[in-house]
C-alpha positions in Angstrom: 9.3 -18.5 -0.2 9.9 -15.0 0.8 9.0 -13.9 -2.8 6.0 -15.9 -3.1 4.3 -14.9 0.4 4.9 -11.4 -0.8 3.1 -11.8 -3.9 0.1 -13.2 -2.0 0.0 -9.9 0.2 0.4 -7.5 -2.4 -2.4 -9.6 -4.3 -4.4 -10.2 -1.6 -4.4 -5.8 -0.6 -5.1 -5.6 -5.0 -8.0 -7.4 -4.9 -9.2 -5.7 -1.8 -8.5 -2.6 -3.6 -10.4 -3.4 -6.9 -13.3 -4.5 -5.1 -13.7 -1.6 -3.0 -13.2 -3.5 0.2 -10.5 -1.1 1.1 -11.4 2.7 0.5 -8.6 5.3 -0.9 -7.3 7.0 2.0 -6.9 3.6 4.1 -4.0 3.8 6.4 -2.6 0.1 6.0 -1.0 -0.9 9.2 2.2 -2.7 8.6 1.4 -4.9 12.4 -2.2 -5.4 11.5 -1.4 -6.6 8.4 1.4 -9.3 9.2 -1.3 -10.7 11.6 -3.2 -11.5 9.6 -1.5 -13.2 6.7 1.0 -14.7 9.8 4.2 -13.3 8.3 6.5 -10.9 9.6 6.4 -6.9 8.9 9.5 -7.3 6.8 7.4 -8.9 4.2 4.3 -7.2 4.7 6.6 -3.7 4.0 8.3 -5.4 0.7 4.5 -6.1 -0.3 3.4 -2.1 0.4 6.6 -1.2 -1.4 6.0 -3.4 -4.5 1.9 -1.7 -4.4 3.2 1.8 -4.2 6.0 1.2 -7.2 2.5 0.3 -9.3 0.6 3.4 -7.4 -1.7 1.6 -5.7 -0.1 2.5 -2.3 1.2 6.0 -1.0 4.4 5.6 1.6 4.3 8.4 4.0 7.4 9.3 6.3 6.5 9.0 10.0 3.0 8.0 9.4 2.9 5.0 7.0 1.5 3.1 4.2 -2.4 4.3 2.4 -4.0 3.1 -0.6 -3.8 5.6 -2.8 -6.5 8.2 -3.0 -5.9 9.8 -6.8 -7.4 13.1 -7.4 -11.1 12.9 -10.0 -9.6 16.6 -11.2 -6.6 15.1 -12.0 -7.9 12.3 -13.7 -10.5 14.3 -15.9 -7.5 16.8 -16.6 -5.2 13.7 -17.8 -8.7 12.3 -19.8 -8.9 15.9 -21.9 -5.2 15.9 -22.6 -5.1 12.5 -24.1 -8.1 13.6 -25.9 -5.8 15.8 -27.7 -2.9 13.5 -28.0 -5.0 10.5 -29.3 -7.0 11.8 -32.0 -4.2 13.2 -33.9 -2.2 9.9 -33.3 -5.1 8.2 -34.9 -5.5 10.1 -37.9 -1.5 9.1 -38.0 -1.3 6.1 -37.8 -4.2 5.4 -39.8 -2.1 7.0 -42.7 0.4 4.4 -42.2 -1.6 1.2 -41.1 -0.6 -2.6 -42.5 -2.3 -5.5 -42.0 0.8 -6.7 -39.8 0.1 -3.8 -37.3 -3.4 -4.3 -37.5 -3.3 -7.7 -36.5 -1.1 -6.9 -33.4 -3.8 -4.3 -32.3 -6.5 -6.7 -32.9 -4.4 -10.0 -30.6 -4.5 -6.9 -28.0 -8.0 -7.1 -27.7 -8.3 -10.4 -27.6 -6.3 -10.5 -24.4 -8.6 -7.8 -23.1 -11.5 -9.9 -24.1 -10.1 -12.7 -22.3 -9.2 -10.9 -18.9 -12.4 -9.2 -18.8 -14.2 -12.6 -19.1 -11.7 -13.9 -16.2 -13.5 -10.9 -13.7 -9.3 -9.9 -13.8 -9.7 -6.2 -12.7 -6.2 -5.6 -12.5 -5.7 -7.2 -15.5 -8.1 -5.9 -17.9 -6.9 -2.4 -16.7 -3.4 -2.7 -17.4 -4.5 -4.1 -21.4 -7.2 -1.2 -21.6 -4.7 1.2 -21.0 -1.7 -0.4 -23.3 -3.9 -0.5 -26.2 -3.4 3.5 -26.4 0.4 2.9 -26.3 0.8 0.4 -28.1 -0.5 2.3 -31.2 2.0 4.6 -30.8 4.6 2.0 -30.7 2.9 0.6 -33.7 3.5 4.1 -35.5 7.1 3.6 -34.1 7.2 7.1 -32.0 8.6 6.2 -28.9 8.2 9.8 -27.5 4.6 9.7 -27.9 4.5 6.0 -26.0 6.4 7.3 -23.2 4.2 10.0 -23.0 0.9 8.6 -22.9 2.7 5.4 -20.8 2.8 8.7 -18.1 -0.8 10.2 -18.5 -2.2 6.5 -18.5 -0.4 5.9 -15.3 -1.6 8.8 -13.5 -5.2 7.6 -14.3 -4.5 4.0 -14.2 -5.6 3.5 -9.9 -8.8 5.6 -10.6 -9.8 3.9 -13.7 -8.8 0.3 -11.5 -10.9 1.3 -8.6 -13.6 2.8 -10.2 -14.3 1.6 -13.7 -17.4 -1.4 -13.8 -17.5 -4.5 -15.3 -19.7 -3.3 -18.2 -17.4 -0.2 -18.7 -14.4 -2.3 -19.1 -16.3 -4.4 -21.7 -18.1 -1.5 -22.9 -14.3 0.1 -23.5 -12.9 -3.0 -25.5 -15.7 -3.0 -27.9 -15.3 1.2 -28.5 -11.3 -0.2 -29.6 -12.6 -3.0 -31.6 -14.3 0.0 -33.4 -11.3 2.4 -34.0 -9.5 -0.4 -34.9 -11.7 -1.5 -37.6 -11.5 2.5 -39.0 -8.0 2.2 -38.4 -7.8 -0.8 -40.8 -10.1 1.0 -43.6 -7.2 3.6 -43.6 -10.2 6.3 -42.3 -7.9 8.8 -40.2 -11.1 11.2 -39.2 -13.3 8.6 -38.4 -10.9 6.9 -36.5 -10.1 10.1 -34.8 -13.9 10.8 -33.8 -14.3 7.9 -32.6 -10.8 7.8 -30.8 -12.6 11.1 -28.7 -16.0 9.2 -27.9 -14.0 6.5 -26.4 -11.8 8.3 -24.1 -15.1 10.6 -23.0 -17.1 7.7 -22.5 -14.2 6.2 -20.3 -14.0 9.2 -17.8 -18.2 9.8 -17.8 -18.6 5.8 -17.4 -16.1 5.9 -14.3 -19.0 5.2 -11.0 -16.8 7.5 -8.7 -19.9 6.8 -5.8 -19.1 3.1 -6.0 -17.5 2.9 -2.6 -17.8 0.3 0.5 -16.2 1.9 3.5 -14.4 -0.7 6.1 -12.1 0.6 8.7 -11.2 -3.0 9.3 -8.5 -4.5 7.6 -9.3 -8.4 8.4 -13.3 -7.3 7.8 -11.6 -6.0 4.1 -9.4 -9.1 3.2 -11.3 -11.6 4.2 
């Protein structure tokens, strides 16, 4: 019961989140918060715990729980080093694709297909963001998974908050592309169009699109 009322806060503050009901910066009172979903703050503080362990959430010492306010700089910074990263993993694994790995990329997509006809923000995110990694898996370089798991990460809340609808789908049909060069063995085509993906990600992020509430019942309700 405990576990399940949990998962209904930390859903219910997601959603608020994703829909930019709840601005970055938002201090989340722990008291305010257990009013409203009638629970006690013991649950509402394993729900702000379980948010911050997926970034949503910063904990601050002495002053309390925020949603996460990621930095653009940072995130345009993480965009041009996976710019780097990416096209040469293309060109790689291009050199080395089978239909078997092909087909696991292209089952990927369909789950992103499906999440982004579901409206599932969260969702579609978290597939958008594993395609990358999961062609490095693919290629069976586990440094290079690990390393792009990171950058993704530090970009994931931003991207989450920030990328539309029509971005997401716009993003799934860019990998439907690379994955079709990837299957014709065509490493530099692949790799160009690995590069107009990941820009058109960060320029197609609507960084305005904010609703300010102060009001945390106003925001969840």
């Amino acid at each position: 019961m405990e576990s399940s009322s949990t998962g209904v806060i930390a859903s219910a503050l997601t959603r608020a989140i994703v829909e930019h009901r709840l601005l970055p910066g938002s201090k989340l009172a722990e008291q305010k918060l257990a009013d409203h979903f009638g629970v006690s703050r013991t649950l509402v503080r394993q729900a702000l715990l379980q948010l911050s362990q997926q970034q949503l959430v910063t904990l601050e010492p002495a002053r309390g729980a925020f949603v996460a306010a990621p930095s653009v700089d940072e995130a345009r910074q993480v965009f041009a080093v996976r710019r780097m990263l990416e096209c040469e993993m293309a060109r790689g694994f291009a050199a080395q694709a089978t239909a078997a790995k092909i087909r696991v990329l292209r089952e990927h997509i369909a789950s992103e297909k499906r999440a982004i006809a579901q409206e599932d923000a969260p969702g579609r995110t978290e597939l958008l963001g594993e395609f990358h990694v999961r062609i490095a898996e693919l290629m069976g370089n586990e440094v290079l998974a690990q390393l792009l798991g990171q950058l993704i990460a530090r970009c994931a809340l931003i991207t989450l908050m920030y990328q539309t609808p029509r971005g997401a789908e716009d993003s799934s049909d860019e990998h439907v592309e690379i994955v079709r060069a990837l299957a014709a063995r065509d490493g530099e085509r692949a790799a160009r169009l690995m590069a107009e993906h990941l820009q058109h990600v960060e320029e197609n992020l609507a960084f305005d699109r904010r609703v300010p509430s102060n009001d945390i019942s106003t925001a969840l309700s």
